[in-house]
C-alpha atoms as one frame of an Amber mdcrd trajectory, in Angstrom:
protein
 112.191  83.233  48.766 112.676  86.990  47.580 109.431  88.417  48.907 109.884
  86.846  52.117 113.215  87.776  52.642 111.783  91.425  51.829 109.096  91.690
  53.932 110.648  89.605  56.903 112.984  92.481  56.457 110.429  95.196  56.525
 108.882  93.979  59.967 112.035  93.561  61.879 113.395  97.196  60.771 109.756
  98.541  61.782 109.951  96.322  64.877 113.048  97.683  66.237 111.436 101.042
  66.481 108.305  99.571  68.135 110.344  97.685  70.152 110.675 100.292  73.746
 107.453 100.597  73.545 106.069  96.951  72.892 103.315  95.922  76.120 102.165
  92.751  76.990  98.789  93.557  74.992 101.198  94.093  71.887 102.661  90.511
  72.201  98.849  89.388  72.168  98.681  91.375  69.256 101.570  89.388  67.377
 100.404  86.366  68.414  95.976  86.498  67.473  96.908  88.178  64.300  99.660
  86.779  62.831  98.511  83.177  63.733  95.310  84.024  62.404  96.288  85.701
  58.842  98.950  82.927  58.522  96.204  79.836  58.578  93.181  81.913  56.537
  96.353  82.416  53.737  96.988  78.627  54.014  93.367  78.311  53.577  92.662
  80.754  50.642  95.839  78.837  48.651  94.145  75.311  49.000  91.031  76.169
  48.271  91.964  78.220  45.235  93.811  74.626  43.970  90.649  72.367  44.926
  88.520  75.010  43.213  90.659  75.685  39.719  90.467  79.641  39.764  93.833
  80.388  38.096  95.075  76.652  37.994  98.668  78.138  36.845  99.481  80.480
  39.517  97.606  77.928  41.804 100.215  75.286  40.987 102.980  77.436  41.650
 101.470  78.925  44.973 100.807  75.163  45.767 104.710  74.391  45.765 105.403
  77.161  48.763 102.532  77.368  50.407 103.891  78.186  53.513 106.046  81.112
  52.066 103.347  82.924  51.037 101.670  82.322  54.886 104.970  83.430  56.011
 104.535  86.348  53.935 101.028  87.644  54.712 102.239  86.660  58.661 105.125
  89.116  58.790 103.222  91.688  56.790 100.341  91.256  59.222 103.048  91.641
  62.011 104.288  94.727  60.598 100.612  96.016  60.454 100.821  95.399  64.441
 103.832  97.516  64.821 103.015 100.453  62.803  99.651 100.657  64.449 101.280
 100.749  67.727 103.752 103.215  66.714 100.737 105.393  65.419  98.126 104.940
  68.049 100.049 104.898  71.495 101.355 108.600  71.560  97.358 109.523  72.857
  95.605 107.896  75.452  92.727 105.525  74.253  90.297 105.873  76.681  90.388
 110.117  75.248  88.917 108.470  71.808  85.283 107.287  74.242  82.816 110.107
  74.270  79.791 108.654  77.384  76.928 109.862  76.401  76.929 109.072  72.754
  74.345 107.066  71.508  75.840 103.914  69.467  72.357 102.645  67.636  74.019
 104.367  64.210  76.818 102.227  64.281  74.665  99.082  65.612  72.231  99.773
  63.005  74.962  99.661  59.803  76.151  96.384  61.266  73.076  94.709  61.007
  72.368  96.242  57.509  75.838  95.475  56.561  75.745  91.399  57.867  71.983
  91.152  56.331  73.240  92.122  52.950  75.979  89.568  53.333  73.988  86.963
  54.067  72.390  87.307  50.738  75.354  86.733  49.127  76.379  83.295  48.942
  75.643  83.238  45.541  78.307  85.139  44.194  81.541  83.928  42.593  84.501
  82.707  44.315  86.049  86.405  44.421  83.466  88.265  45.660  83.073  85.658
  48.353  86.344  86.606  49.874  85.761  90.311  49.255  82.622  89.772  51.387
  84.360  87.667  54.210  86.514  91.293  54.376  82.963  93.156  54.606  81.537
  90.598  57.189  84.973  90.845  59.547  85.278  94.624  59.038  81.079  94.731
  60.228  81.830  92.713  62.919  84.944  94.816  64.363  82.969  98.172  63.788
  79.723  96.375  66.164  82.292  96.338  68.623  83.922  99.918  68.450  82.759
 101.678  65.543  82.306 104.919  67.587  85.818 104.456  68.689  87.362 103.456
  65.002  85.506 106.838  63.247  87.414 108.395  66.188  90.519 107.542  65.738
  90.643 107.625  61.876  93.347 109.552  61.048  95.552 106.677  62.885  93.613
 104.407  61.095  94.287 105.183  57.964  97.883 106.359  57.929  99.164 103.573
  59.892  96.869 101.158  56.929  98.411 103.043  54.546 101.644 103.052  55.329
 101.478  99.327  56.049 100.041  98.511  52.582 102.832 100.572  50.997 105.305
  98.583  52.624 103.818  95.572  51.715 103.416  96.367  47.985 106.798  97.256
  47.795 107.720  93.674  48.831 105.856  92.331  46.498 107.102  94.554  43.816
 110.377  94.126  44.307 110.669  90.341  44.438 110.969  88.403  41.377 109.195
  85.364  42.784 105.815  84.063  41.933 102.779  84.874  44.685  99.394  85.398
  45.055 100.185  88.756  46.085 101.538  89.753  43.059  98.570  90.708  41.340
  97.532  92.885  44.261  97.252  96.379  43.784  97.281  99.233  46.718  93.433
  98.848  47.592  93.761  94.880  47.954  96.591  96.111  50.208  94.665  98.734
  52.107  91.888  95.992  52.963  94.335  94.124  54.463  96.390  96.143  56.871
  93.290  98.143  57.687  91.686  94.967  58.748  94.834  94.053  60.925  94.523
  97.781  62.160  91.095  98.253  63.145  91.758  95.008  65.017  95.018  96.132
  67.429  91.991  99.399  68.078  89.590  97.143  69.323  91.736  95.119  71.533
  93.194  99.011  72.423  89.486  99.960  72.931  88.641  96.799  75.454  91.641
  97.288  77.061  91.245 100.772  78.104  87.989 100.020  79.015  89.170  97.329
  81.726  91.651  99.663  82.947  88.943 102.870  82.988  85.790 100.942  84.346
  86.796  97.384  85.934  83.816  98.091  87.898  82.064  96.597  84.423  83.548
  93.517  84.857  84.399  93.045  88.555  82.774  95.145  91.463  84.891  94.856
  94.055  88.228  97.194  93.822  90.214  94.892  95.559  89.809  92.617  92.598
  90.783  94.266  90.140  94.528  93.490  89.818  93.897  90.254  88.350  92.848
  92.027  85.100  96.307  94.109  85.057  97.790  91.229  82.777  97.433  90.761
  79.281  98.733  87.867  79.251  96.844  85.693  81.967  93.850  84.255  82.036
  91.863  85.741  84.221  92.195  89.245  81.947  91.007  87.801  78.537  88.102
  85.807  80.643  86.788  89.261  81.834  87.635  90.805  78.344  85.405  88.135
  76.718  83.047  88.750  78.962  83.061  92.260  78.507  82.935  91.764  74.821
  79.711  89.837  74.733  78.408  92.460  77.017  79.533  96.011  75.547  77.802
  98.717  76.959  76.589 101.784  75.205  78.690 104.449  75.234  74.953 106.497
  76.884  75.643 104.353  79.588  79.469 104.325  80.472  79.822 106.976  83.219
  81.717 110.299  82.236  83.380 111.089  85.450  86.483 109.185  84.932  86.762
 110.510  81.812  86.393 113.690  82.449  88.405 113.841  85.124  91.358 112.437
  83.043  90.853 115.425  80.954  91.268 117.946  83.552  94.175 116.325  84.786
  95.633 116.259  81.342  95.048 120.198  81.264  96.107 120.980  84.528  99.393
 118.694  83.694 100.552 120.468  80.232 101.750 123.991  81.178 103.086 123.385
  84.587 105.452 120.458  83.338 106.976 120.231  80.548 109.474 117.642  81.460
 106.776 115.277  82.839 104.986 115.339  79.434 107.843 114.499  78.056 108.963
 111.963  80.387 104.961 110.177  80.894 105.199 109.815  76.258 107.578 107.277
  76.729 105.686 104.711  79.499 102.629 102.325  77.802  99.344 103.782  77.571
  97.689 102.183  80.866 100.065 102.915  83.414 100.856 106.848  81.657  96.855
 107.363  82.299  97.403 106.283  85.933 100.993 107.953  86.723  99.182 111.046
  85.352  96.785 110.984  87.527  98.865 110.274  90.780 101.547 113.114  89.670
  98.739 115.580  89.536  97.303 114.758  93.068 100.954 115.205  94.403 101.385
 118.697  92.741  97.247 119.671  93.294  97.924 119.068  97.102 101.484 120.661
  97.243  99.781 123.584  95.699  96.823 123.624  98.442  99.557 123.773 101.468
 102.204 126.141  99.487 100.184 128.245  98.054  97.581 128.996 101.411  96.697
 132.559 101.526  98.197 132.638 105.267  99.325 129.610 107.687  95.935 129.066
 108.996  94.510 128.631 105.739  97.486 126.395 105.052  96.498 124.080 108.618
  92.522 123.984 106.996  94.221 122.263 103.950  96.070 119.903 105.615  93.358
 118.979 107.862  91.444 118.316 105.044  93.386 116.202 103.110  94.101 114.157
 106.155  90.904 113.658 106.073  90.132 112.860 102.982  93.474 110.127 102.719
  91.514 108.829 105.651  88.201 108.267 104.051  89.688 106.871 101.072  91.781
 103.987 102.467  89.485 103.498 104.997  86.900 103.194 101.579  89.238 100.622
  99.791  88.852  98.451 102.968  84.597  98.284 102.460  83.729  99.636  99.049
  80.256 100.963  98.043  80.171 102.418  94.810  78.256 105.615  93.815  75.047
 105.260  92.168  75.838 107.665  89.158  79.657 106.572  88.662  80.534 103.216
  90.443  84.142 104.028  89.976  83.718 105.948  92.961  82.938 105.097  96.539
  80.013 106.728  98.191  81.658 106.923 101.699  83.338 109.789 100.909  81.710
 113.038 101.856  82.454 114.241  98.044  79.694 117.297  98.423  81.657 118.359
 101.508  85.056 118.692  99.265  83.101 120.533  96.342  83.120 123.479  98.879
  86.290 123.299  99.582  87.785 122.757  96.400  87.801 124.219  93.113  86.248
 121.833  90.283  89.629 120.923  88.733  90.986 120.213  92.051  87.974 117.984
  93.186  88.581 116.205  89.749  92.269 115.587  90.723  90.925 114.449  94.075
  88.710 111.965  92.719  90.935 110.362  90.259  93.430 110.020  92.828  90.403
 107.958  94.721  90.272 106.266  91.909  93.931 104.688  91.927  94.463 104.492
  95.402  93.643 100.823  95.910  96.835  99.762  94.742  98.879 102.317  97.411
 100.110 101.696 100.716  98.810 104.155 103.299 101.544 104.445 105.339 103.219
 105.656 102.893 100.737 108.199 101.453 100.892 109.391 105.198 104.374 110.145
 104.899 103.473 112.795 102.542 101.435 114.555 105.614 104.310 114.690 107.525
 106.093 116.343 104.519 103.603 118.600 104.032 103.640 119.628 107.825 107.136
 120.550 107.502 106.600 123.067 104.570 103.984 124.790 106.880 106.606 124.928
 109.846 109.067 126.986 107.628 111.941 125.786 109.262 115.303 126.452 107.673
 117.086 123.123 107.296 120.580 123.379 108.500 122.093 120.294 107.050 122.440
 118.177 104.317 120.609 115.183 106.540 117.868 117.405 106.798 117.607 118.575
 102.923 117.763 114.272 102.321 115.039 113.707 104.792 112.891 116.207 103.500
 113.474 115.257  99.961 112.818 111.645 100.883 109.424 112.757 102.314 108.220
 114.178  99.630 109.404 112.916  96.578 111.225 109.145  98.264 107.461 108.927
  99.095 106.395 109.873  95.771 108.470 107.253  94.031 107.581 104.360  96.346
 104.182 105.460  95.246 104.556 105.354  91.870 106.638 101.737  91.980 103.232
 100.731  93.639 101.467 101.202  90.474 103.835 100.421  88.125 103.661  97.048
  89.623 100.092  96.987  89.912  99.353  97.581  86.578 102.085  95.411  85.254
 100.006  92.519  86.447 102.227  91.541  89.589 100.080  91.940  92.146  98.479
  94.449  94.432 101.894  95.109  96.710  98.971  97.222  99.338  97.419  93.905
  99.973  99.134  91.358  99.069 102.721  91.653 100.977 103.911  88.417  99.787
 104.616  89.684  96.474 106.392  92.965  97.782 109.757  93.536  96.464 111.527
  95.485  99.703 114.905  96.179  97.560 112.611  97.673  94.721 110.848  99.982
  96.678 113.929 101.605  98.323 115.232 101.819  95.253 112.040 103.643  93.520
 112.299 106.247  96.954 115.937 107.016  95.287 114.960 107.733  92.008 112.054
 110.123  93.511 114.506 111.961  95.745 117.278 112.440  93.208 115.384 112.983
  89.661 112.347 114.604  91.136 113.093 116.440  94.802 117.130 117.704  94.674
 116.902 118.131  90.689 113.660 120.387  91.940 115.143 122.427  94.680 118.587
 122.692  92.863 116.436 124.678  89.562 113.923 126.720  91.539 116.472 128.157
  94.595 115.696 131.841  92.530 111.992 130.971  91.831 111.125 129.436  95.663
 112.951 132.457  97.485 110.621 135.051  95.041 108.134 133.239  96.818 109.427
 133.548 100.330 110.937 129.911 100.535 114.238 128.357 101.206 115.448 124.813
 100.856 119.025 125.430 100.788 120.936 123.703 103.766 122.414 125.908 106.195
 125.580 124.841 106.237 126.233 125.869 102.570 126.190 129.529 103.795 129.047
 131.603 104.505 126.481 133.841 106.710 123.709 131.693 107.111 121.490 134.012
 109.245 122.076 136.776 106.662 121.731 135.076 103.566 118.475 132.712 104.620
 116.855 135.985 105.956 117.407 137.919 101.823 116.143 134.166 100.190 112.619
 133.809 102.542 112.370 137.439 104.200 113.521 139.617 101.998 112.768 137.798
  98.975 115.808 139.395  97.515 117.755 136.014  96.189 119.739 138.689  93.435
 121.453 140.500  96.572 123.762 137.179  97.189 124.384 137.066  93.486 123.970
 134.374  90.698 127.127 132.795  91.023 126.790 132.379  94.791 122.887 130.826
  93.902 124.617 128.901  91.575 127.018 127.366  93.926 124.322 126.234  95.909
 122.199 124.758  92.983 125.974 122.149  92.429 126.307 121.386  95.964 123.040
 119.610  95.355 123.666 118.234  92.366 126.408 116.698  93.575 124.360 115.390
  96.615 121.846 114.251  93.853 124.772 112.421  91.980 125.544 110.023  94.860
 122.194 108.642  94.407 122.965 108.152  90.497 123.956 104.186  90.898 121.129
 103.176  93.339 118.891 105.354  91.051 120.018 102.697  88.042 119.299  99.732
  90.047 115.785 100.757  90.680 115.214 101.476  87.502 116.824  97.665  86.580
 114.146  96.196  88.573 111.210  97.778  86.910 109.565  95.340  84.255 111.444
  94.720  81.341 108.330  96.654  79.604 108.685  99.990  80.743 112.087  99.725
  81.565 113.433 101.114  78.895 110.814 103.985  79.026 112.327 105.125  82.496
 115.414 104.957  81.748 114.758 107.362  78.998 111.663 109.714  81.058 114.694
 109.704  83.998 117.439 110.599  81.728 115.362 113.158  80.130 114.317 114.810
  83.914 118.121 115.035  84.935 119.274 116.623  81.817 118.079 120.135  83.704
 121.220 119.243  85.857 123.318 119.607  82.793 121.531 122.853  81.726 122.264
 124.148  85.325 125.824 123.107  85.269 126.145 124.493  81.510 124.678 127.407
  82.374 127.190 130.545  82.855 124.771 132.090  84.965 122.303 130.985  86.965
 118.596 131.582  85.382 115.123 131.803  86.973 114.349 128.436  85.712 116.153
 126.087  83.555 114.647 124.458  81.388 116.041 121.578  78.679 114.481 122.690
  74.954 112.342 120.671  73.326 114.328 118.943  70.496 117.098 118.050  73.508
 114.177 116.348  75.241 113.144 114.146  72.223 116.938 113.564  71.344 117.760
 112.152  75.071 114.666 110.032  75.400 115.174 108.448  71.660 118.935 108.056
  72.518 118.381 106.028  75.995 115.039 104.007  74.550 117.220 102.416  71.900
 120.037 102.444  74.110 122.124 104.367  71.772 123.996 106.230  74.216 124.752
 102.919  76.340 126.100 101.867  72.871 128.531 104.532  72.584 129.774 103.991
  75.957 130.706 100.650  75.063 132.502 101.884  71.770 134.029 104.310  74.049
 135.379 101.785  76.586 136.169  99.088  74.462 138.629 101.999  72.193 140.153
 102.773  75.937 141.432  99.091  76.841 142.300  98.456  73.300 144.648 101.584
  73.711 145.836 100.605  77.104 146.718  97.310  75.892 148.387  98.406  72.820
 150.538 100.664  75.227 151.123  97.623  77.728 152.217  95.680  74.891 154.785
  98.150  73.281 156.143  98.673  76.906
């Protein structure tokens, strides 16, 4: 029982890792390969008794059959997490290049499976070497553009799979059929195992990128959100038996993710950060939604005067308008059906600059999962900013920070719902979670909006804007008129900035347990990841409180990031809390009991 005992070891240590970041395609995963390595190894040991190769070793494999299967199942298993813990830090839909013809890799598939099926003649080991050949052929038909892509993952997740696995083998004193294997046997293995989890990754990001290939109408496509129902792996067969060309998937989406991505990496660090921890699907689409929000904050802050500013506003009013009005009657685009042709998309390519427009249409792109009346609550928010009214209390800071970023996390709990496979809460109300949604709106307003305004007091009044309440002021007329006037934030002095920047952040605070609850009624799945992404966001609180001055704009470094979001995803710092609590009543008691 040595080597199982070993490897069983092996995948739960792995596991653990994986585990924060394990999706409902992952469990699939588990399942299809594990299943499916454990009954060929079965297999391979009866047929090597019926057939006499190695009658010893067959007699002794014959007496645990099913450790060995046990064996090759958790090793397979482990395969499945180190893949994952390879692959999922880049998006998988990034590793599709449209436009690329696929007849080379079509063409060595054919070539490979002819060959093969001249090969029945050979002896009993180069049989199963060819059954490798003839299942590796088969997965590279499917995505071989997409496994020369991603090779590097490939083979260093294979590798370090097979070392593992050798190791077990190695150090166990038992008899196997594994013992004789060397590192290439090894290699075969995992990276069979591996180029498998990519092709399920390839599919899936497929169904998430271009549903229109499977299902035309928008308004259907939340019942291929879940891995785990039927409905998904009836349009992923489907899709399988019918896999386009990459010449003929369309680029826009693609693209557009692109720009998004570029547009996203130097203005926010901590949402970089925060958007590694979620799964794959619903990062792409959070992404893209995050970048509309800051694309069309930029349009109405940034106006060259305040009747430029109304122009923007007017037009995306108009453009929220023609997309939910699109979602309700969809006609796709001739050149990219993701898109619907009832928007007047050459009259926004005037108004817009190209990255913008690509924001713009991804956002059209997601929007059939979010409510409009709350996407319209962002107009009024955005109306407000143009106004440049002072707000004189702290009601008025928590209504405008519910507007923009209460609305923002509503919006977001939309999607995380919708692409966690319950249901399209836009359309279908009877699956709306009320509680959850008011919850998500405090999360928004106290890790994104106060957080926000609480850092960038010294950056906002450079740029002639003041979100600090009135009634924080000792001389309110004076001191509003140096932040937005004046633009002279250094005449009140960093300390009295500063005091203003903890007056919020103590505002923020009362949100902290309602913030926790919301976050408790995510799916268990990427639960964990916002616990961490939030944790890691309110950290610049700390660094503002920390801080003996008051700087232009904190910022948390790097390695504190990773340390916070590793801490809270293994729930290492709820851990020590415990410790930390449980030492407290022991002492308490200890005194109770003396006294």
């Amino acid at each position: 029982m040595d080597i199982l005992t070993y490897s069983s070891s092996a995948f739960i240590i792995v596991t653990v890792l994986y585990r924060p970041f394990i999706t409902k395609l992952d469990r699939v995963k588990y399942f299809m390969f594990t299943a499916t390595s454990f009954c060929v190894t079965l297999l391979y040991i009866i047929l090597s008794y019926s057939t006499g190769n190695d009658s010893g070793s067959a007699k002794v494999n014959l007496t645990f059959p099913l450790v060995d299967a046990t064996t090759i199942g958790a090793i397979t298993a482990l395969s499945v997490s180190i893949s994952g813990l390879f692959t999922r830090w880049d998006l998988p839909i990034l590793f599709i290049r449209p436009g690329v013809s696929s007849c080379l890799y079509n063409m060595i598939s054919r070539r490979g499976l002819f060959f093969i099926a001249l090969s029945s003649q050979m002896n009993y080991f180069a049989q199963w070497s060819v059954l490798w050949f003839a299942s590796f052929l088969c997965i590279w038909s499917v995505s071989g553009g997409y496994l020369l892509r991603r090779r590097q993952s490939l083979i260093c997740s294979s590798s370090v799979a097979a070392v593992l696995g050798m190791s077990c083998t190695h150090l166990s004193s038992s008899m196997s059929i594994m013992n004789n294997w060397k590192f290439v046997n090894w290699f075969a293995f995992t990276s069979l195992v591996v180029a498998g989890c990519c092709v399920l990754d390839h599919l899936d990001a497929l169904l998430n990128t271009f549903p229109h290939l499977v299902l035309t109408n928008p308004r259907d496509h939340y019942i291929i959100q879940n891995p785990l129902g039927g409905d998904y792996w009836r349009c992923f067969v489907w899709l399988l038996f019918h896999m386009p060309s990459e010449n003929n998937i369309p680029s826009g989406p693609i693209d557009d993710l692109r720009v998004v991505i570029r547009l996203l990496g130097p203005v926010s660090r901590s949402w970089k950060a925060m958007s590694a921890l979620f799964p794959t699907n619903l990062r792409h689409e959070l992404c893209l939604l995050y970048a509309f929000f800051r694309t069309a904050d930029d349009l109405i802050d940034n106006a060259s005067s305040k009747k430029q500013g109304i122009k923007h506003l007017e037009m995306l009013k108009c453009f929220l308008e023609e997309v939910f009005s699109c979602n309700k009657q969809y006609s796709p685009l001739a050149n990219d059906p993701s898109l619907s042709s009832h928007i007047h998309w050459s009259f926004y390519a005037g108004l817009l600059s190209p990255d913008a427009l690509s924001v713009f249409r991804s956002f059209a792109r997601v929007s059939v999962c979010l409510d409009q009346t709350v996407v319209n609550e962002l107009v009024n928010a955005w109306k407000l900013d143009l106004k440049g009214e002072s707000l004189k209390h702290e009601e008025d800071l928590l209504n405008y920070a519910d507007l923009i970023s209460g609305t923002f996390g509503e919006m977001c709990a939309h999607v995380i719902m919708y692409k966690g496979g319950h249901g399209n809460w836009n359309l279908n109300r009877q699956v709306r979670k009320e509680n959850i949604l008011k919850q998500a709106r405090a999360v928004g307003q106290q890790c994104l909006q106060l957080v926000n305004i609480s850092r960038d007091i010294l950056s906002d009044s450079l740029d002639g804007k003041c979100y600090v309440p009135l009634q924080y002021m000792l001389n309110p007329l004076q001191e509003y008129r140096s932040l937005t006037v004046c633009r002279a934030p250094f005449k009140l002095g960093r300390q009295t900035l500063k005091a203003y920047a903890l007056k919020m952040l103590e505002l923020a605070d009362q949100q902290t347990d309602l913030a926790y609850k919301g976050i408790e009624g995510l799916p268990y799945e990427v639960r964990d990841g916002f616990r961490g992404a939030f944790e890691v966001y309110m950290a610049i609180s700390s660094e503002l409180r920390q801080n003996s001055s008051f700087p232009l704009r904190a910022k948390v470094p790097v390695w504190r990031q990773r340390l916070i979001g590793i801490g809270h995803l293994y729930g290492l710092f709820r851990l020590l809390d415990n410790l930390q609590n449980t030492y407290e009543r022991l002492v308490h008691l200890s005194i109770h009991f003396r006294f």
